[in-house]
C-alpha positions in Angstrom: 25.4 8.4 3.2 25.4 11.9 1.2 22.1 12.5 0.4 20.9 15.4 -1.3 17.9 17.0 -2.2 16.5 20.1 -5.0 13.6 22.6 -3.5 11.5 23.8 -5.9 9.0 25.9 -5.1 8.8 24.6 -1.7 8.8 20.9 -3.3 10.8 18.0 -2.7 12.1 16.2 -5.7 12.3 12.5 -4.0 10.8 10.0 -5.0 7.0 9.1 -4.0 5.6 5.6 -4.8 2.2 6.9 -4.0 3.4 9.4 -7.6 2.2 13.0 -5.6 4.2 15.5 -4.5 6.1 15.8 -1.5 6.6 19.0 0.1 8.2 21.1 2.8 8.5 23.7 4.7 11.1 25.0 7.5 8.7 25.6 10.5 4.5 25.0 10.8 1.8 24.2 13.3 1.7 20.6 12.7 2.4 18.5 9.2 -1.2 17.4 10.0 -2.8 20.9 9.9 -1.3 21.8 6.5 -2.4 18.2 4.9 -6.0 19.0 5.3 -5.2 22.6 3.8 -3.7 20.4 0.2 -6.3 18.3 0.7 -8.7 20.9 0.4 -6.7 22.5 -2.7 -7.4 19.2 -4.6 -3.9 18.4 -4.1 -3.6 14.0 -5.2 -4.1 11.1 -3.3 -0.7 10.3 -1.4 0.6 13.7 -1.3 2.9 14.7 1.6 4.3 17.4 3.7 7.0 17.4 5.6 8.5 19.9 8.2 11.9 20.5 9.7 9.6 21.4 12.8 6.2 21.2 14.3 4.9 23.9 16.7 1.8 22.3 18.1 2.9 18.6 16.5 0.4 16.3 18.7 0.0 12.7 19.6 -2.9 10.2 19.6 -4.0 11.4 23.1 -5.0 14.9 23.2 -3.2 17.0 25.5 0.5 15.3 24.3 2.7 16.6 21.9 5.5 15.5 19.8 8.6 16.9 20.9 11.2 17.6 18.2 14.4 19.6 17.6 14.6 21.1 14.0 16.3 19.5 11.6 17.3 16.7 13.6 14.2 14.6 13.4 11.6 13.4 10.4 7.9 15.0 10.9 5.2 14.4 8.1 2.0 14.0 7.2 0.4 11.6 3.9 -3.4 12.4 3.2 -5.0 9.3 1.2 -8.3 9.6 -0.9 -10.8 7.1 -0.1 -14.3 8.1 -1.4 -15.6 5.2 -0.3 -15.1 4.5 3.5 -15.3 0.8 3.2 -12.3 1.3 1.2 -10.2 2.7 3.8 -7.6 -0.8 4.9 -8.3 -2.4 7.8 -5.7 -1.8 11.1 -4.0 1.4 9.2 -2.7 2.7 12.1 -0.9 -0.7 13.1 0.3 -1.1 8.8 1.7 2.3 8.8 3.5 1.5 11.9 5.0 -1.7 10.2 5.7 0.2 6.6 7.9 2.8 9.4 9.4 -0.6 10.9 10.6 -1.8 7.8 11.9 1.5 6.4 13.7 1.9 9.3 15.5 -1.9 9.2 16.3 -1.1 5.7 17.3 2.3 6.6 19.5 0.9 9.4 20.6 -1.9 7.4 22.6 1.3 5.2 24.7 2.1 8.1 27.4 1.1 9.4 27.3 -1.9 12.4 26.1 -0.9 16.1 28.7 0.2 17.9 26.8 -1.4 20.7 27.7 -4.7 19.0 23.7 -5.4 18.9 21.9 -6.5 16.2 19.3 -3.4 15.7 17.2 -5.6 14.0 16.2 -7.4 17.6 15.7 -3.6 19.7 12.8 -2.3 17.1 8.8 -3.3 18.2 5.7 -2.1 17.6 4.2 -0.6 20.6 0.0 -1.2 20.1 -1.2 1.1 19.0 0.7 3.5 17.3 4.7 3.6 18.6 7.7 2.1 17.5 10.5 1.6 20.1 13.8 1.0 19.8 15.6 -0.8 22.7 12.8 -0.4 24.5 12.4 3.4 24.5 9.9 5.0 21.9 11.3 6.3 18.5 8.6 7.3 16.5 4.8 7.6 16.6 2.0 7.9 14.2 -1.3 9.2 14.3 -3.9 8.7 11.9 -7.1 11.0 11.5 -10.2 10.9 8.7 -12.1 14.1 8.0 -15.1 12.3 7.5 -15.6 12.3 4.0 -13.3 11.0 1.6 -9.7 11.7 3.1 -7.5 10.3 6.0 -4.3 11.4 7.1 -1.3 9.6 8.5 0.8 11.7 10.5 4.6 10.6 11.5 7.0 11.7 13.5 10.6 9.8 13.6 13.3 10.9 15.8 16.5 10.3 13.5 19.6 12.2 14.7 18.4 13.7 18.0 20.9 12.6 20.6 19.4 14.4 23.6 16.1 14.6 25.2 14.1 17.0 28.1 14.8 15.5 31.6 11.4 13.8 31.5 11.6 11.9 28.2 15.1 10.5 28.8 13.9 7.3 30.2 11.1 7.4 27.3 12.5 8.3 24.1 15.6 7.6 21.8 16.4 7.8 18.3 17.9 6.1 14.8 21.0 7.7 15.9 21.3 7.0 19.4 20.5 3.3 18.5 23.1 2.7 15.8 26.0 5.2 17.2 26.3 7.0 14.4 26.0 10.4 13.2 23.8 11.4 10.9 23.9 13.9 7.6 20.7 15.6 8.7 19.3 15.4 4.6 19.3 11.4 5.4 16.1 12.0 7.1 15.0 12.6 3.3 16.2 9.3 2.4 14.0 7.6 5.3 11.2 9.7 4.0 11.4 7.6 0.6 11.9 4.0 2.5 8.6 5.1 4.3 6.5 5.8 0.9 7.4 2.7 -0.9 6.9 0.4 2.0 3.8 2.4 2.9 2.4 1.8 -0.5 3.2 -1.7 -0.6 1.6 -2.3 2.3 -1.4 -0.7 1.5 -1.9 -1.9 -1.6 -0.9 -5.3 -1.1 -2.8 -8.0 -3.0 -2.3 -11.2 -0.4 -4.9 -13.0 1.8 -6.6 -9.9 4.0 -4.7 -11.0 7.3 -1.2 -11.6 5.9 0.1 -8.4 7.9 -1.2 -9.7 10.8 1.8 -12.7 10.4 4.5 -9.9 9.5 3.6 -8.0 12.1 3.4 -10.7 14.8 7.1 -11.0 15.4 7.3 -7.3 15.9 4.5 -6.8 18.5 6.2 -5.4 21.6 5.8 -7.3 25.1 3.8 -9.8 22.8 3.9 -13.0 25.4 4.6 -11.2 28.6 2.5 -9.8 31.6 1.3 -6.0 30.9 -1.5 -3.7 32.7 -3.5 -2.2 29.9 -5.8 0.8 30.4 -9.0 0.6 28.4 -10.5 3.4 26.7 -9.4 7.2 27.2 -6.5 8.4 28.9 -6.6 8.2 32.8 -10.2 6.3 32.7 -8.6 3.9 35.3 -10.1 0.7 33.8 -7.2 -1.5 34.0 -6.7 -4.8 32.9 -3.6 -7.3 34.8 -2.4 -10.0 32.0 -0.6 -11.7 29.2 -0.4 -9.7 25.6 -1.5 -12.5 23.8 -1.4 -10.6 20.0 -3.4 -8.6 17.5 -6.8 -9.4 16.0 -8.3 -9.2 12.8 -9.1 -5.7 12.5 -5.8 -4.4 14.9 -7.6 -4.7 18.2 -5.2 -5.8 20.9 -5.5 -9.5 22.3 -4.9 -9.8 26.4 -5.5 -12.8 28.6 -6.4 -11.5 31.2 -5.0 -13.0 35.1 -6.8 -15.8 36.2 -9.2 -16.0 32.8 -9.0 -18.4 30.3 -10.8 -16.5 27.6 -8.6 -13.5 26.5 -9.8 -10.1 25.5 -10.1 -7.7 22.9 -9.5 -3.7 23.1 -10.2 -1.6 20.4 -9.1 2.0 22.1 -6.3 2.0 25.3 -3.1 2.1 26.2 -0.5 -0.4 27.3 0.9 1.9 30.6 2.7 -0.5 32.7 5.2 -3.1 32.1 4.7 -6.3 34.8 8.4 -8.5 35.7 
């Protein structure tokens, strides 16, 4: 696809569903970092920022960082005004992750076939809490922050039309492109951008029962239905749990049966480390 897009004043003209601005910049500390700065100006709810490249772009677990190559990849941050915390959706984290899942398919769906001959649709998951993976192999991640008073910020970072990786993330990582086989025009990461917004508003301002993301999101929970070891709370606390990912719960806490129980359990903060054959 040949899309283009008009700077002005360091603002993108694409379209935003959430009706803010979107803007950019070539290099910054993090997309995060600079949301909290237009926050602070007064800037709209559902304005975004988006950078060719991050500096000091950081995951969910302190100490990581999101590795990027400029221009090849989609790194941005939306900040959402919700005086009211109450107000704030339940499992955002988890409904960002699907509004990137389904931008992505739709995305996808605009190129041409796989050269792999595989149906792209089958290799993308959602990785609990906050990764998408493609064939297995993580291709994006989101993090999502509140300030504490009236704002929260969704940070994204996509790997579109990277095709190589450091030594120690090439078992790890992949991207749109490496998935699909084909090359991309590196303004296309714009185009994403817009897919993300208007599924990202939908999602958030959807008007159905409470739990109807949980059913979308069900057929796209990764290892859902197979054995995993799951470490609870922070990074590297060596609680482990042996068991059966058995789904997502109400408010986007992670379901897992564990071995030799018949009552499964509920996790709230973790991560799923190890994969069980």
């Amino acid at each position: 696809m040949n899309y283009r897009i008009r700077l002005d004043m360091n603002q993108i003209i694409i379209a935003n569903s959430f009706n803010a601005p979107v803007y950019y910049e070539e290099t910054v500390t993090s997309t995060m970092d600079i949301s909290r700065k237009l926050a602070e100006e007064g800037k709209p709810h559902g304005t975004v920022i988006v950078a060719d490249f991050q500096k000091a772009g950081r995951g969910r677990i302190r100490g990581r960082t999101w590795e990027m190559y400029k221009s090849l990849n989609l790194a941005f941050t939306i900040f959402l005004r919700y005086p009211l915390q109450e107000n704030i959706p339940a499992a955002l984290t988890l409904r960002a992750g699907l509004a990137v899942l389904n931008a992505i398919k739709d995305f996808a769906g605009s190129l041409p076939p796989n050269n792999e001959g595989q149906d792209f649709h089958e290799k993308i998951k959602i990785k609990w809490p906050n990764d998408i993976m493609l064939g297995g192999k993580k291709c994006a991640g989101i993090l999502c922050e509140a300030d504490g008073l009236s704002c929260v910020y969704i940070g994204i970072g996509i790997n579109v039309n990277q095709k190589e990786f450091p030594v120690h993330l090439r078992s790890k990582a992949t991207s749109i492109a490496v998935e699909t086989g084909i090359n991309l025009n590196k303004n296309d990461r714009f185009y994403l951008l817009e897919k993300i917004l208007t599924y990202l508003y939908s999602e958030l301002n959807e008007k159905e029962v409470f739990d109807s993301w949980r059913t979308r999101l069900d057929q796209y929970i990764y290892k859902k239905g197979e054995r995993v070891v799951f470490e609870e709370g922070a990074a590297d606390s060596g609680k482990k749990t042996n068991g059966c990912l058995s789904g997502i719960g109400n408010d986007g806490e992670l379901l897992i049966l564990p071995d030799g129980r018949t009552e499964q359990l509920s996790f709230f903060t973790g991560e799923l480390i190890i994969d069980i054959n």
